[in-house]
C-alpha positions in Angstrom: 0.0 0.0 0.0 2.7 2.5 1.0 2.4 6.4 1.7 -0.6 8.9 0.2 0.0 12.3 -0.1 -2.7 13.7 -0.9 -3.9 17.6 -2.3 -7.3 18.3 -1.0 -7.2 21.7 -2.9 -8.0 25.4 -1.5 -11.3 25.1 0.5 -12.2 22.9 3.9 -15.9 24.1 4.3 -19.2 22.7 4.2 -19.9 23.2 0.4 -17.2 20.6 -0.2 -17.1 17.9 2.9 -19.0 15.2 1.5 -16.2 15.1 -1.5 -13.7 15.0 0.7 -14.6 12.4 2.9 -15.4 10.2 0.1 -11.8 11.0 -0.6 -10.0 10.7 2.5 -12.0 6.9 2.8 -10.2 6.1 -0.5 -6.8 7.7 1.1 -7.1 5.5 4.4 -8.8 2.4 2.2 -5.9 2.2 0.3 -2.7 3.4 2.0 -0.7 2.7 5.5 0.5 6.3 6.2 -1.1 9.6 4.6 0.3 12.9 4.9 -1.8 16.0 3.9 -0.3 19.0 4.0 -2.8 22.3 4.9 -0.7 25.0 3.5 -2.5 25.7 0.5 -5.9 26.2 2.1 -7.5 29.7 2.0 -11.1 28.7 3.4 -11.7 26.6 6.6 -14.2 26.5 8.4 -15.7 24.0 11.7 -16.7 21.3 9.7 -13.4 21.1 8.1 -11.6 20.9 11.5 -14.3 18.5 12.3 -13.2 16.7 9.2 -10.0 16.6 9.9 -10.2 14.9 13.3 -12.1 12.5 11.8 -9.7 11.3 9.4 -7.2 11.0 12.0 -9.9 9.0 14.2 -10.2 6.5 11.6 -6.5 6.1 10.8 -5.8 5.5 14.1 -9.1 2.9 14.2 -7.1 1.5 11.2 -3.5 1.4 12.3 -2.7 4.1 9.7 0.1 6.6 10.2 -1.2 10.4 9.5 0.7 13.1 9.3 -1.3 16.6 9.3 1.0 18.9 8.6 1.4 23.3 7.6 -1.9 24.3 8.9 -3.0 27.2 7.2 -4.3 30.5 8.9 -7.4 29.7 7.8 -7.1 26.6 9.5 -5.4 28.1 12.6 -8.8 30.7 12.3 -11.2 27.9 12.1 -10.0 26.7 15.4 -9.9 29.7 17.1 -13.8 29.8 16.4 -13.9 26.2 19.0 -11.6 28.3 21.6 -8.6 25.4 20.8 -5.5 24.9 18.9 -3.7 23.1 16.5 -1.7 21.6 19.4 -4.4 21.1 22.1 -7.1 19.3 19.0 -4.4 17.3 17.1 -2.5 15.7 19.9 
């Protein structure tokens, strides 16, 4: 199976969650470690972050390494709205 990096594009919102979930299943279907790298994204919002715990829920469920890494300040923003941070939600 190997590593996944994956490109999950500008946008972490609501308008495009059900896409990528269909997409991270795939991703964790079909891989032992996945990296996604946040950098690029300009739009996050709480269902994105909710997202993202989710995905690393299920590769830990799975025994699949995940590596979420370069949040983005939209990301960093998105968390602030649940009073957290990156450190304190993706321990």
């Amino acid at each position: 199976m190997g590593n996944k990096n994956t490109e999950i594009g500008s946008s972490l919102t609501v308008y495009n969650i059900a896409e990528l979930h269909v997409k991270f299943q795939e991703l964790i279907n079909n891989a032992d470690r996945i990296d996604i790298d946040l950098n690029s994204i300009t739009d996050c919002d709480t269902s994105g972050v909710q997202l993202l715990h989710s995905v690393k829920k299920s590769c830990l469920e799975k025994n699949k390494e995940i590596s979420l890494k370069n949040p983005s300040a939209a990301v960093h923003e998105a968390l602030n709205r649940i009073s957290t941070t990156w450190d304190e939600f993706f321990k």
